[in-house]
C-alpha positions as a printed NumPy array, in Angstrom:
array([[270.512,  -3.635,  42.301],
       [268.293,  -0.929,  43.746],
       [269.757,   2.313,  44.284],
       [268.216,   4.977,  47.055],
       [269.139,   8.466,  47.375],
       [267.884,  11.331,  48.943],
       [268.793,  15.129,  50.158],
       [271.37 ,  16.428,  47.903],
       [269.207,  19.511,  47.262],
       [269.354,  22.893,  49.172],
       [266.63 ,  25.699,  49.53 ],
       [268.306,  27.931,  47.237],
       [268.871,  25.144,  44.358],
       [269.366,  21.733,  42.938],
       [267.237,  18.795,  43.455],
       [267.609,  14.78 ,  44.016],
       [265.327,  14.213,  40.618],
       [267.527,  16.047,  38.884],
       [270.554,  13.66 ,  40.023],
       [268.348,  10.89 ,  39.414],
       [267.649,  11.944,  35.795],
       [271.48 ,  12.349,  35.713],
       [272.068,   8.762,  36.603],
       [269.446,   7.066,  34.604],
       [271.908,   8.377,  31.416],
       [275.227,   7.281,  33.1  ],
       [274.331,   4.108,  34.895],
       [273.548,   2.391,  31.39 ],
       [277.659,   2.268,  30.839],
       [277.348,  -0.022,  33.364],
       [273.974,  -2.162,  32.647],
       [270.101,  -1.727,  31.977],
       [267.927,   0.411,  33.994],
       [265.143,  -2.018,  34.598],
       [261.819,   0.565,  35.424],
       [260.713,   3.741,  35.742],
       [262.599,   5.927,  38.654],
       [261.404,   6.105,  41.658],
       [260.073,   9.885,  43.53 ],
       [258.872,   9.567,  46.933],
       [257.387,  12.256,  49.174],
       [258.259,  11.479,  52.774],
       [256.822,  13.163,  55.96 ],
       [255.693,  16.971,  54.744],
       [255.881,  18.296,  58.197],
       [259.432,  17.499,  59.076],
       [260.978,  20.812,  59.654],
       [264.52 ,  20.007,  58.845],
       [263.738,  19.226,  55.437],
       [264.794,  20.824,  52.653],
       [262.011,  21.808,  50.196],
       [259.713,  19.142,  48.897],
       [261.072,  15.85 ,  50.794],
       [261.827,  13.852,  48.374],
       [263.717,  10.478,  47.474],
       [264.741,   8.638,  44.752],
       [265.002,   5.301,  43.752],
       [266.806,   3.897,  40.998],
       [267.22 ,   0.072,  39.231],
       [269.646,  -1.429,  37.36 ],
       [270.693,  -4.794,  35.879],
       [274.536,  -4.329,  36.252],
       [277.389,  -7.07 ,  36.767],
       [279.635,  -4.56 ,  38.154],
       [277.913,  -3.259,  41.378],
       [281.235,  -1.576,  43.066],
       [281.82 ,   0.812,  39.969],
       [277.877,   1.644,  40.31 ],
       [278.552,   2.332,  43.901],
       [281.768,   4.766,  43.369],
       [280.345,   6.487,  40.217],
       [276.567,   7.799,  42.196],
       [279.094,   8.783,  45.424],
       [280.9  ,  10.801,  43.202],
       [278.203,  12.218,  41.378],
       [276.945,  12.958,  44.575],
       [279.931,  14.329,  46.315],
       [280.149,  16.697,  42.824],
       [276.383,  18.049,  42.639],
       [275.253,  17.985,  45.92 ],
       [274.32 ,  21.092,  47.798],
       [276.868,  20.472,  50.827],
       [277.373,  24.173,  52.117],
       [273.8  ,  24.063,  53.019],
       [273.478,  22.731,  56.923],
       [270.047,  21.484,  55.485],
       [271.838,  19.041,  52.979],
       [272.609,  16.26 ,  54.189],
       [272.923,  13.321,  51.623],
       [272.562,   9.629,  51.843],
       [272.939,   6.562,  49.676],
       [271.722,   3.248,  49.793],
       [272.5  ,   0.366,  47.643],
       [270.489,  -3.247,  47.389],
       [271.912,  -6.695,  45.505],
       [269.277,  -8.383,  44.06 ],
       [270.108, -11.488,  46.449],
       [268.769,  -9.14 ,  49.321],
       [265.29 ,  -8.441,  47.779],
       [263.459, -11.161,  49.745],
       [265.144, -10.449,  53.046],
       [264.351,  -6.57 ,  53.175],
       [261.161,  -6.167,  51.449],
       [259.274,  -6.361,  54.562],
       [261.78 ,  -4.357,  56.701],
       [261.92 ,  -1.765,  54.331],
       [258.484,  -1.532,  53.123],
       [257.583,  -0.892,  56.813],
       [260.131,   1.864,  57.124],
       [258.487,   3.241,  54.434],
       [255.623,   4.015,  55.677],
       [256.948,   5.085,  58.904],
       [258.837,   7.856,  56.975],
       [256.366,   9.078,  55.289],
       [253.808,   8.738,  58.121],
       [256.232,   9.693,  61.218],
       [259.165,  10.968,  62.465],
       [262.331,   8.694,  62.117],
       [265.205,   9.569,  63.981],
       [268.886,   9.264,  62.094],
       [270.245,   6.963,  64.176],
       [267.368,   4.243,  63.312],
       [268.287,   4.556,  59.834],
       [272.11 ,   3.618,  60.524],
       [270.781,   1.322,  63.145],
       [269.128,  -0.401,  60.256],
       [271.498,  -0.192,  57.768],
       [274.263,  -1.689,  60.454],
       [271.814,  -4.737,  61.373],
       [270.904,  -5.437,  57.949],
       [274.535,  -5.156,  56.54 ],
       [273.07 ,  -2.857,  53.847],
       [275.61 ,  -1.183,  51.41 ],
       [275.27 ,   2.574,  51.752],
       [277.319,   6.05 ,  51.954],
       [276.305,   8.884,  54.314],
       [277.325,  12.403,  54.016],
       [277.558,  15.21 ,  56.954],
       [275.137,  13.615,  59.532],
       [273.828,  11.687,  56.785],
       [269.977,  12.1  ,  57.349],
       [269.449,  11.545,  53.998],
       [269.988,   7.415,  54.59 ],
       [266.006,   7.688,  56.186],
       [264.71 ,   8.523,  52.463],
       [267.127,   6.681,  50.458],
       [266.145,   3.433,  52.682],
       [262.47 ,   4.684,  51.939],
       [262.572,   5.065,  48.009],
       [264.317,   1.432,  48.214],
       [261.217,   0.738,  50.177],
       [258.849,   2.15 ,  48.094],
       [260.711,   0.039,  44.756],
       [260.444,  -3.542,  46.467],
       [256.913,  -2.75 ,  47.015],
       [255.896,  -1.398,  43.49 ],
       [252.871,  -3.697,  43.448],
       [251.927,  -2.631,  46.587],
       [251.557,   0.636,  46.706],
       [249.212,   3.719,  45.327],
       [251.387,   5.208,  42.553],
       [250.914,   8.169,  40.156],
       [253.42 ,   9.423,  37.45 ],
       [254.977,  12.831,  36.532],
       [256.889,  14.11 ,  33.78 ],
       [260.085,  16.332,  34.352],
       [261.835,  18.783,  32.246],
       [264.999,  20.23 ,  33.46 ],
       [266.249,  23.631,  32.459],
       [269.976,  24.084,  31.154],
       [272.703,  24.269,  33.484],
       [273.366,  27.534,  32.277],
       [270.207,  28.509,  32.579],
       [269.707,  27.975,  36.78 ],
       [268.799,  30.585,  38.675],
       [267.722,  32.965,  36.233],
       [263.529,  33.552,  35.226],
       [262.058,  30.606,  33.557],
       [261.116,  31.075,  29.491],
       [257.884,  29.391,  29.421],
       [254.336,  30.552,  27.829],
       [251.921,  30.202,  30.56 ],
       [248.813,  30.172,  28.228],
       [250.166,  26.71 ,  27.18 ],
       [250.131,  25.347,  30.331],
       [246.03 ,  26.032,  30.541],
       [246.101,  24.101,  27.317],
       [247.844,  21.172,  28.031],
       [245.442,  21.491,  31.372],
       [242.539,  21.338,  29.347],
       [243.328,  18.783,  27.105],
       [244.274,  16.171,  29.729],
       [242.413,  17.083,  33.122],
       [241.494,  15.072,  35.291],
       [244.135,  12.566,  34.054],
       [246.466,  15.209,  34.501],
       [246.456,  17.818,  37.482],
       [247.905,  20.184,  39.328],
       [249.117,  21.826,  36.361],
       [247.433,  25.166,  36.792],
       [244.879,  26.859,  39.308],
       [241.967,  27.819,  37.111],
       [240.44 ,  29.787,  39.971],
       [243.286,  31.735,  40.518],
       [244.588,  31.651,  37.055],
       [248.078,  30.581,  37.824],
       [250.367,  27.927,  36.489],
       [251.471,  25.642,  39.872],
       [253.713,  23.285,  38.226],
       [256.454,  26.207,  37.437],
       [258.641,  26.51 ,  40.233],
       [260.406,  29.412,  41.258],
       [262.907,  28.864,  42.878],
       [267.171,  28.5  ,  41.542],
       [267.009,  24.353,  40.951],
       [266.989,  22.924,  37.93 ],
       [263.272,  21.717,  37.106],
       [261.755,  23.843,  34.557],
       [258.286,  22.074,  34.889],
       [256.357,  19.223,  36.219],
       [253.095,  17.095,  34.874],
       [251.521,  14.807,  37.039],
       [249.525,  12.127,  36.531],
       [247.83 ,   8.84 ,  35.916],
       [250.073,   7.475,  33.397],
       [253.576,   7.718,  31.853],
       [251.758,   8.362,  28.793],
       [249.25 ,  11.292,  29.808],
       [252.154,  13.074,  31.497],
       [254.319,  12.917,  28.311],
       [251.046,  14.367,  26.297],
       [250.775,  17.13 ,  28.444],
       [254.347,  18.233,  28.242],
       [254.487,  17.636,  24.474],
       [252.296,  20.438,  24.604],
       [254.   ,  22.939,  26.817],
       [256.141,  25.895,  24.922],
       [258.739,  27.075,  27.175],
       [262.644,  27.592,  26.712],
       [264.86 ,  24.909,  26.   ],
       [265.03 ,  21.296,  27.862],
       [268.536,  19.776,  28.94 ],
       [266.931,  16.558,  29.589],
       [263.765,  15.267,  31.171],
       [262.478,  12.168,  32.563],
       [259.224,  10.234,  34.183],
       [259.084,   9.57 ,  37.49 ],
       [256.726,   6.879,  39.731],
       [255.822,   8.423,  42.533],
       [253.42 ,   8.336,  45.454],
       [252.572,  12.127,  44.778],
       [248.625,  12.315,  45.17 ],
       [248.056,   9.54 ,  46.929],
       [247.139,  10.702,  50.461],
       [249.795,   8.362,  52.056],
       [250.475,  10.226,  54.52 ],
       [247.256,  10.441,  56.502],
       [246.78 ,   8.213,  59.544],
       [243.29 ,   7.343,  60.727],
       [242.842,   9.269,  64.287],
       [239.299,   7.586,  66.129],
       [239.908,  10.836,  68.39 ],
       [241.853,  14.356,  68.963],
       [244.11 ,  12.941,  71.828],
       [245.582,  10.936,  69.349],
       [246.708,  13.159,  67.463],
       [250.361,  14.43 ,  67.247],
       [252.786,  17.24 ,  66.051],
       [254.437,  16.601,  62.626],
       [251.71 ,  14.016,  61.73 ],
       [248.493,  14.12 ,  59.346],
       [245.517,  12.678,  60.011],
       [242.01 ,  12.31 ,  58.42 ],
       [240.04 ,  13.53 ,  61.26 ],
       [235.902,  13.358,  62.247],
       [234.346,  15.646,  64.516],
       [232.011,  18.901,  64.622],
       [232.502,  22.163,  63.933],
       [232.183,  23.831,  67.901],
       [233.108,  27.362,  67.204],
       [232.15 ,  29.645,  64.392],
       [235.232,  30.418,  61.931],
       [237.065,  33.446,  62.149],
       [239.412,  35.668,  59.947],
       [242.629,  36.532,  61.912],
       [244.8  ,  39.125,  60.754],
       [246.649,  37.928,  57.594],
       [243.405,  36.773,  56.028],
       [243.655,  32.946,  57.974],
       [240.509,  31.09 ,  59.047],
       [240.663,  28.941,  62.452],
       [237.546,  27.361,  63.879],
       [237.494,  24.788,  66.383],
       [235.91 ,  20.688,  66.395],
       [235.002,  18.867,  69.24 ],
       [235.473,  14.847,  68.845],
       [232.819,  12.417,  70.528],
       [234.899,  12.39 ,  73.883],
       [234.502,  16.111,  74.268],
       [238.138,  16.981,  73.037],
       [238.779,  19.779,  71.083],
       [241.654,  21.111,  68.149],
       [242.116,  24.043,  66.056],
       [241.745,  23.725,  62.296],
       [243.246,  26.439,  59.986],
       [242.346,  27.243,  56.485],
       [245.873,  29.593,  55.988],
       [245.8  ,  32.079,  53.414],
       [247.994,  30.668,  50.354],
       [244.373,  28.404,  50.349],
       [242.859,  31.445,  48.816],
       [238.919,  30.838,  47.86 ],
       [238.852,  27.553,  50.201],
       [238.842,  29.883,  52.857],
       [235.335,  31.294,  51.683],
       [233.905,  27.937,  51.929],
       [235.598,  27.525,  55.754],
       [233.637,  30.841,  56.107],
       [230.252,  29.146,  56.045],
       [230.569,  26.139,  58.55 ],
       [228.336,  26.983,  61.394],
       [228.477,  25.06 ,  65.324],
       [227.358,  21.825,  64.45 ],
       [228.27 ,  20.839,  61.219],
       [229.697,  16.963,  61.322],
       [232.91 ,  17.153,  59.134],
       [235.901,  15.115,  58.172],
       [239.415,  16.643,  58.07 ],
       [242.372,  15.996,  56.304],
       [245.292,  17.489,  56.839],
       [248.415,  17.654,  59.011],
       [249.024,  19.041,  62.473],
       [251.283,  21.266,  64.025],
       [251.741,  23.857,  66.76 ],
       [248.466,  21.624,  67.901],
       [246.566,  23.262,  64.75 ],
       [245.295,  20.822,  61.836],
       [246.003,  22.574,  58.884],
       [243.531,  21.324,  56.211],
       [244.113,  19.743,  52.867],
       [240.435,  18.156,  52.218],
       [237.349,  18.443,  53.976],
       [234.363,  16.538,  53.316],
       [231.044,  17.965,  54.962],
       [229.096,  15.028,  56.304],
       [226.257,  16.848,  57.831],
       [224.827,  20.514,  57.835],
       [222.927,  21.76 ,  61.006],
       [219.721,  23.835,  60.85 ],
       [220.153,  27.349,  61.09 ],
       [217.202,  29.175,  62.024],
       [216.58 ,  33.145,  62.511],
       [213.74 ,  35.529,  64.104],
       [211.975,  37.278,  62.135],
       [208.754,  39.24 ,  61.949],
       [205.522,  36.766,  61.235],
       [203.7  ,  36.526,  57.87 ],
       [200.034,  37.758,  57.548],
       [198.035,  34.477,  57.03 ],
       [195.669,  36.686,  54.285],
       [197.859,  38.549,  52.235],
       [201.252,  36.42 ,  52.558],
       [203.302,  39.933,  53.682],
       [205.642,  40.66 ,  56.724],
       [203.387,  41.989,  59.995],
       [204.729,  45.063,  61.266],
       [205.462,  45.967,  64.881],
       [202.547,  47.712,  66.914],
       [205.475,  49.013,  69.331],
       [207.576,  47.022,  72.102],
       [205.467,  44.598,  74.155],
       [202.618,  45.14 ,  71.776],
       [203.171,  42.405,  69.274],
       [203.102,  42.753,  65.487],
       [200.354,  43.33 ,  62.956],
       [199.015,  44.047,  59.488],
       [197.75 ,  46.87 ,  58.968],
       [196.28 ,  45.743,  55.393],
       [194.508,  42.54 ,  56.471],
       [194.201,  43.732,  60.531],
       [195.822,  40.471,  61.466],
       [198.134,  39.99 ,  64.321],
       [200.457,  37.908,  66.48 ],
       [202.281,  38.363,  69.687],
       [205.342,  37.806,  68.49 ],
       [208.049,  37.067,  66.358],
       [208.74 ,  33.725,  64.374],
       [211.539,  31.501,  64.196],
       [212.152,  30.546,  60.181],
       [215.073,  27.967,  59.172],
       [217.664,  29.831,  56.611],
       [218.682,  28.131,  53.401],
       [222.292,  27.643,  53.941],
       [224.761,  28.392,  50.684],
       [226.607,  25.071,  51.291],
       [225.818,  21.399,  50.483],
       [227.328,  18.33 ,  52.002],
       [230.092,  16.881,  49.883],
       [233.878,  16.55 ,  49.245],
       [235.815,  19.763,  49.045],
       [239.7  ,  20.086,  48.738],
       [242.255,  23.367,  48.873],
       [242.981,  24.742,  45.43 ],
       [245.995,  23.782,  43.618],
       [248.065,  26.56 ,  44.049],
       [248.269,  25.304,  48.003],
       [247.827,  21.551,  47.764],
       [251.134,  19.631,  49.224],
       [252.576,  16.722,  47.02 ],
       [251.101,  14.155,  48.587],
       [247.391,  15.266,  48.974],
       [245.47 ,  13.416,  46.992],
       [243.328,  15.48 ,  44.462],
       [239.699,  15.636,  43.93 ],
       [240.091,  14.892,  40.138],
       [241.275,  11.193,  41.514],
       [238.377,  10.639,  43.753],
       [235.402,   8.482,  42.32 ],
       [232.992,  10.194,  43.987],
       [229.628,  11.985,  43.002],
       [229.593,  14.477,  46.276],
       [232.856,  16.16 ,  45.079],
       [232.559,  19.43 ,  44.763],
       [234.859,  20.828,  42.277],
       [234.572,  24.781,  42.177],
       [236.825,  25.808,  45.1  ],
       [239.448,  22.836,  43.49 ],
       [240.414,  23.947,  40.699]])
């Protein structure tokens, strides 16, 4: 059977992986987990989320389904966060017999959850049709990403999927400063990147796979294999681990980005990868966040934001000029595109006025007063006015992405691109 769960978290602690982890240990009194767990990101910009929007997915080989069911919806009635108004938990639970029959259904909702906004009572709608086994809690909004991660396991061959490692702290441990030496973290970095990232910022020297908040993940390694990940963590030195475990996700993967072929298609609480040309010069608001405007082919125009937490990408936003053809990606709201990647396609000319060169000697003419033209007094030379040069601009064309320390979970990262226009120095 397949076993989805989701939202049991809170913003001040806990966290659905770390159930999951508990689970993959208790489940086996009752039969043989058959794969790795399941993580999936849903919809970043859904405001009622918790912190990271997550799911889980378990499988088991088990001849004893109805003990499965009561012992994860008491685990979950035990550990999750239910004071919060955030927390709302849901469980889902799949016989074998029912593969077939849902894999379509669900792999669809999939994507719609990760890609849209799914109202509650389409989950329960679903669940009712499809006489699918399943325990909500509260309003039970977590049955939309439990019925996802089930998604996401019936379509394992499917799907983009990357890997990450984590290590959970001691219970008595939550909520107090995590033990860990940072300078480890750079050197589990450098011995794995790029099959490993998001690990630290080099840029910015900081470690981004440390939480800091009260739940109970001490750290997390992402990437390409079960294997790498478990490298990279062999390698980190850092207080004591309770237990830890490797997850399957679609973390990196850039699921959530819909095509748009124009701005009016474009949406709140959706990301999209996004052509157009940069119509208005960038500028620094107060708070240190860059917003320029691009114009699509039909004329339309949107706001695009390089916020502050993206640090040194915002230096690069700094240099796009009117005219520049660009491709966004990146998620909207308010009606702003917030940007996660941003490949530049095209670079305008750029041209300035300046005073003209003396044909003989090579030097700048000088002015002979207004009206008069310009001339050298060396050489005797002159002109009547002043030139128009083109200026070398300090940018190339290429694929650029936000550093690390600001990437969501689901943006897929330069160091899994295989490209030769990426442009790694604002990246990492």
């Amino acid at each position: 059977m397949i076993i989805g769960i989701d939202d049991t978290d809170s913003n001040e602690g806990m966290c659905t992986t770390y159930l999951g982890a508990l689970l993959l240990e208790e489940l086996q009194e009752y039969g043989n987990i058959e794969t790795l767990p399941l993580l999936v990101r849903l919809n970043p910009t859904i405001p009622y989320k918790t912190r990271g929007n997550a799911a889980v997915a378990l499988k088991l080989k088990t001849d004893c389904p109805e003990k499965v069911i009561a012992h994860v919806t008491s685990r979950i009635e035990e550990l999750a966060r239910m004071e919060c108004e955030k927390t709302n938990p849901g469980a889902v639970f799949i016989q074998d017999k029912d593969y077939g029959r849902l894999r379509p259904v669900l792999m669809r909702f999939l994507e719609e959850a990760v890609r849209d906004v799914i109202e509650i009572k389409k989950a329960k709608d679903l669940i009712s049709i499809l006489g699918i086994a399943s325990k909500g809690f509260k309003n039970g909004r977590g049955l939309i990403g439990a019925l996802a991660a089930c998604g996401a396991m019936l379509d394992q061959d499917g799907l983009d999927f990357t890997f990450e490692h984590l290590a959970y702290r001691q219970k008595d441990r939550w909520g107090t400063p995590r033990e860990v030496d940072k300078k480890s973290f750079f050197e589990a970095d450098k011995e794995t990147y790029p099959e490993t990232w998001d690990t630290v910022d080099l840029t910015n020297r900081l470690v981004v796979c440390v939480p800091h908040s009260a739940d109970p993940v001490l750290f997390g390694i992402r990437g390409e294999s079960p294997e790498i990940v478990n490298k990279a963590a062999s390698l980190i030195r850092a207080e004591p681990v309770e237990r830890f475990a490797v997850y399957r996700t679609n973390q990196g993967t850039d699921m959530h980005l819909l095509p748009a072929q124009n701005i009016a298609e474009t949406r709140d609480m959706h990301s999209y990868r996004l052509e157009g040309t940069v119509s208005a010069a960038p500028k620094t608001l107060e708070g240190g966040h860059v917003i320029f405007a691009v114009r699509d082919r039909e004329g339309a125009e949107i706001d695009c934001a390089a916020f502050e937490p993206t640090k040194n990408f915002r230096s690069l936003i700094r240099k796009l000029v009117p005219g520049d053809l660009i491709c966004l990606s990146g998620s909207v709201t308010s009606g702003t595109l917030n940007i996660e990647k941003i490949e530049i396609k095209s670079l305008a000319p750029v041209s300035r006025e300046e005073n003209p060169m003396c044909p003989e000697c090579g030097k700048h003419m000088k002015s002979s007063g207004r009206g008069q033209g310009f001339r050298c007094k060396k050489c005797g030379t002159d002109s009547p006015s002043k030139v128009r040069s083109e200026v070398d601009r300090d940018l190339d064309p290429g694929l650029y992405e936000v550093p690390p320390c600001a990437r969501r979970h689901l943006a897929k990262p330069l160091a899994r691109e295989k490209r030769r226009d990426i442009r790694l120095n604002p990246a990492r």
